[in-house]
Kinemage of the C-alpha trace (Angstrom):
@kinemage 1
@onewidth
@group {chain A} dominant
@subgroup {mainchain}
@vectorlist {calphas} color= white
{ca unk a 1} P 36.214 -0.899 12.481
{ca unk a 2} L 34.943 2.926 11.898
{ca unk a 3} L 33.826 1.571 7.994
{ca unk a 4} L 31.604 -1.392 9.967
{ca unk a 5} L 30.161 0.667 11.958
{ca unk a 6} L 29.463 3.091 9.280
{ca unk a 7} L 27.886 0.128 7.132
{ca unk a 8} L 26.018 -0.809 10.412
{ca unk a 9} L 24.171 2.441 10.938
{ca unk a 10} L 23.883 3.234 6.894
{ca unk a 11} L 21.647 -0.028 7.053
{ca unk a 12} L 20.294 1.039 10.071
{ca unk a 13} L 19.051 4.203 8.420
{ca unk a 14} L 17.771 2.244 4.901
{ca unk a 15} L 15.696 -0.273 7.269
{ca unk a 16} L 14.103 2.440 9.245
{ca unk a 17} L 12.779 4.219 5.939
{ca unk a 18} L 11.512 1.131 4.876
{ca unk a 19} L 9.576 0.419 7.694
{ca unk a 20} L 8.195 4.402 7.833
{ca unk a 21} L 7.652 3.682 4.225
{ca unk a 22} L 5.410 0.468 4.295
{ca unk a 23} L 3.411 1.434 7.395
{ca unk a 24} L 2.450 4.633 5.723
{ca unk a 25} L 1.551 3.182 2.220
{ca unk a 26} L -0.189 0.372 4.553
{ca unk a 27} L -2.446 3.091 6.520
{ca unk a 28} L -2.842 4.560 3.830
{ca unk a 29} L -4.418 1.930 2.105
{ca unk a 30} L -6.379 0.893 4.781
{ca unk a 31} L -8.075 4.287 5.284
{ca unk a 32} L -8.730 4.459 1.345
{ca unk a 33} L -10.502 0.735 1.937
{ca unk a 34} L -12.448 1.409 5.197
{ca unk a 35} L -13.846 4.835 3.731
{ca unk a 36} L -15.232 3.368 0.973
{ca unk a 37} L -16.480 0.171 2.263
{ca unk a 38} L -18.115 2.948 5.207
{ca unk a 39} L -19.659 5.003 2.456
{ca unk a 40} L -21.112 1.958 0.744
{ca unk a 41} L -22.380 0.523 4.285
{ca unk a 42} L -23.739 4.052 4.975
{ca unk a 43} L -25.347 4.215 1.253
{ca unk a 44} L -27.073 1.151 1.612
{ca unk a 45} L -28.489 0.987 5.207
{ca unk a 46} L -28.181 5.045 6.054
{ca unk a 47} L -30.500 3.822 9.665
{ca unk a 48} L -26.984 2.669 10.608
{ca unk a 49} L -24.634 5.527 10.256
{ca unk a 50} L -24.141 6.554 13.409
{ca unk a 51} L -22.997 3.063 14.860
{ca unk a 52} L -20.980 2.319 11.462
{ca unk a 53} L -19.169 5.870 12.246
{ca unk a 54} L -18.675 4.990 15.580
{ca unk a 55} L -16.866 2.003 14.683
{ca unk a 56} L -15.155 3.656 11.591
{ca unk a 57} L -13.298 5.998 14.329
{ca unk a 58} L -12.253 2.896 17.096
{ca unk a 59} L -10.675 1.144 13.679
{ca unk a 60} L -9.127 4.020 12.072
{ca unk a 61} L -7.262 4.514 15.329
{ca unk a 62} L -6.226 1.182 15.880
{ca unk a 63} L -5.038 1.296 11.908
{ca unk a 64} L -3.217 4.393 12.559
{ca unk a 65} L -1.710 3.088 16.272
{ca unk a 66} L -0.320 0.562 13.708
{ca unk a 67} L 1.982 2.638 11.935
{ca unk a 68} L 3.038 4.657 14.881
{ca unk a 69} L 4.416 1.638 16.322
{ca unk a 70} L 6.498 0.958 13.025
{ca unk a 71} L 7.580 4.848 13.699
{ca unk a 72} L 8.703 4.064 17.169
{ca unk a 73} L 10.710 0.958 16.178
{ca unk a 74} L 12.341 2.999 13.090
{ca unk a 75} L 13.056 5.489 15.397
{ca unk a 76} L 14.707 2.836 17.965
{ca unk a 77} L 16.674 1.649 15.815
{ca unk a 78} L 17.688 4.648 14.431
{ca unk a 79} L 19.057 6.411 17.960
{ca unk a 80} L 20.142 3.800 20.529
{ca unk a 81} L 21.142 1.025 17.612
{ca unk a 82} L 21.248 -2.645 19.389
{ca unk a 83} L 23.392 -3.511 16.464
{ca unk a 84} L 26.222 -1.205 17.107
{ca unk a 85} L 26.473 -2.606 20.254
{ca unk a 86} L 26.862 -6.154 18.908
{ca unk a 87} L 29.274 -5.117 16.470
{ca unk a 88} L 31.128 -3.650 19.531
{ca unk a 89} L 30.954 -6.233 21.555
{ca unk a 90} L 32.159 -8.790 18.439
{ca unk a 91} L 35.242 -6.398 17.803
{ca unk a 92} L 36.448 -6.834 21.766
C-alpha cells in the first residue's frame, strides 16, 4: 500500500513540473510574440502607441494570469492530492 501511494504522489510531483514547465515556456513565448508584434505595430503607426501599450499591458496580464492558474493547480495537486484519497478509498 505505502509503495502505491509512493508511486501516486511521485507522479503527482512529475505532473505538477510539467504543468509549471509548459505554462512558463507558454508565457514565455507569448510575451516574446506580443513584444515584437507591439514594436512592429508601434514602428509602423507610432500615432498609436499609447492605445497599443495600453492594450499590450490588459493582455500581458491576462497571458501571465494564465500560467498562475497552471501554478495553482500544480500546487493543488501537489499538497491536498485528490488521488491519494482515491487510492485510499480503493484500498478500504
Amino acid at each position: 500500500m505505502q509503495a502505491l501511494i509512493a508511486q501516486v504522489q511521485s507522479m503527482t510531483v512529475l505532473a505538477a513540473a510539467i504543468i509549471i514547465g509548459l505554462g512558463a515556456i507558454g508565457t514565455a513565448i507569448g510575451f516574446g510574440l506580443l513584444g515584437g508584434k507591439f514594436l512592429e505595430a508601434s514602428a509602423r503607426q507610432p500615432e498609436l502607441m499609447p492605445q497599443l501599450q495600453t492594450k499590450l499591458f490588459v493582455i500581458a496580464g491576462l497571458l501571465d494570469a494564465v500560467s498562475m492558474i497552471g501554478v495553482g493547480v500544480a500546487l493543488l495537486y501537489t499538497f491536498n492530492n485528490p488521488f491519494i484519497a482515491a487510492v485510499l478509498a480503493a484500498a478500504k
